[in-house]
C-alpha positions in Angstrom: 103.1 71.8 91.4 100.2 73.2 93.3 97.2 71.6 94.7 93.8 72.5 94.0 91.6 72.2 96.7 87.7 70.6 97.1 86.3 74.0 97.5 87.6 77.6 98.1 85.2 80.9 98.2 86.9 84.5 97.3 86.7 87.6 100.1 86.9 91.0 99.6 90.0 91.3 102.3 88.4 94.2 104.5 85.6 91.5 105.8 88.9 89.3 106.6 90.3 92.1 108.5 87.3 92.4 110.7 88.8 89.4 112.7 90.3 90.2 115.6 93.1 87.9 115.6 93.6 88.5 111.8 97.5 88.9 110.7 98.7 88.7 106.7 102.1 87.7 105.7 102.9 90.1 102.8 106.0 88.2 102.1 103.3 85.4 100.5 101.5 88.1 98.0 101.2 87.0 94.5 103.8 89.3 92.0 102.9 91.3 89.7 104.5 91.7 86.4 105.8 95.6 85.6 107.8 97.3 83.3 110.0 99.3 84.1 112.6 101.1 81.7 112.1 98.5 79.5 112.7 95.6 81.4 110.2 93.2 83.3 110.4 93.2 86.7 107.8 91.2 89.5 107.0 93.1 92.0 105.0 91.9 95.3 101.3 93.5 95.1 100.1 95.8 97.3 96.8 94.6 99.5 94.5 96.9 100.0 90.7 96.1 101.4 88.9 96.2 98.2 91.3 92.9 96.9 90.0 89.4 97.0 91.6 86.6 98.7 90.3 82.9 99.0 89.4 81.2 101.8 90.2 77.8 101.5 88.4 74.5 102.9 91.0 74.1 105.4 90.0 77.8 106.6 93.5 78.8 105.5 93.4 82.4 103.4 95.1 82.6 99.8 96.0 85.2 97.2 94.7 83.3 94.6 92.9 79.4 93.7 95.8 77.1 94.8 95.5 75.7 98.5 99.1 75.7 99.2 100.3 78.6 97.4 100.6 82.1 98.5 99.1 81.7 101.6 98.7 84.9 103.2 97.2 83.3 106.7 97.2 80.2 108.7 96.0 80.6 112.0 93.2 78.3 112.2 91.7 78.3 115.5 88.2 77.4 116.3 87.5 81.4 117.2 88.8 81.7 113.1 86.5 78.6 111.8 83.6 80.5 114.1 84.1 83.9 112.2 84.4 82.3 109.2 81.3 80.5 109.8 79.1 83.1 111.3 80.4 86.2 110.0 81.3 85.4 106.7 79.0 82.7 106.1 81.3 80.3 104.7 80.2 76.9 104.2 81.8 73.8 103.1 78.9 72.4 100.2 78.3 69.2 101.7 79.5 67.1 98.4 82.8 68.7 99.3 83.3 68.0 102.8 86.4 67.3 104.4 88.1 67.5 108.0 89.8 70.4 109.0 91.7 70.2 112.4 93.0 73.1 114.0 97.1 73.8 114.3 98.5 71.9 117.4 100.2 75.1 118.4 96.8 76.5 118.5 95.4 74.2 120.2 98.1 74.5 122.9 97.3 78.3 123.3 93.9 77.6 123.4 93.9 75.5 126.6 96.2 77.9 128.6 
């Protein structure tokens, strides 16, 4: 079943692809539902920059509400959580708070 998260905040996805380090994996788009001669097919959608994606409160990127569901990316670093903050202007509301670590594989790149 999916999990809701605290707090999530929707992004047009060209501000997302501002980020330098920014990567999507299309194979976690949300389907659409087409017809096509006469049956119903789901097909993935295709992301352009005008569609909105959700930034979650563990600074992970969605196509759509759930936390853990069609997560398009997952590369939390602290340069991500920096852009987030300062060039999005994302903000946990302080009723919502929780602790967000960055990956360990991250981490590991990071002190190279």
């Amino acid at each position: 079943m999916p999990t809701m998260g605290k707090y999530c905040k929707a992004y047009p996805l060209k501000k997302f692809r501002e980020f330098s380090q920014w990567t999507e994996r299309l194979e976690n788009v949300r389907k659409d539902k087409k017809e096509v001669d006469g049956q119903a097919l789901e097909v993935a959608r295709e992301l352009t920059d005008d569609e909105f994606l959700y930034l979650q409160e563990t600074y992970k990127v969605t196509d759509g509400i759930f936390l853990d569901q069609n997560i398009i990316f997952d590369q939390v670093t602290s340069e991500w959580k920096k852009f987030c903050e300062q060039t999005l202007g994302f903000e946990i509301p302080a009723d919502k708070t929780v602790t967000v670590k960055t990956s360990d594989a991250q981490d590991s790149i990071e002190s190279q």
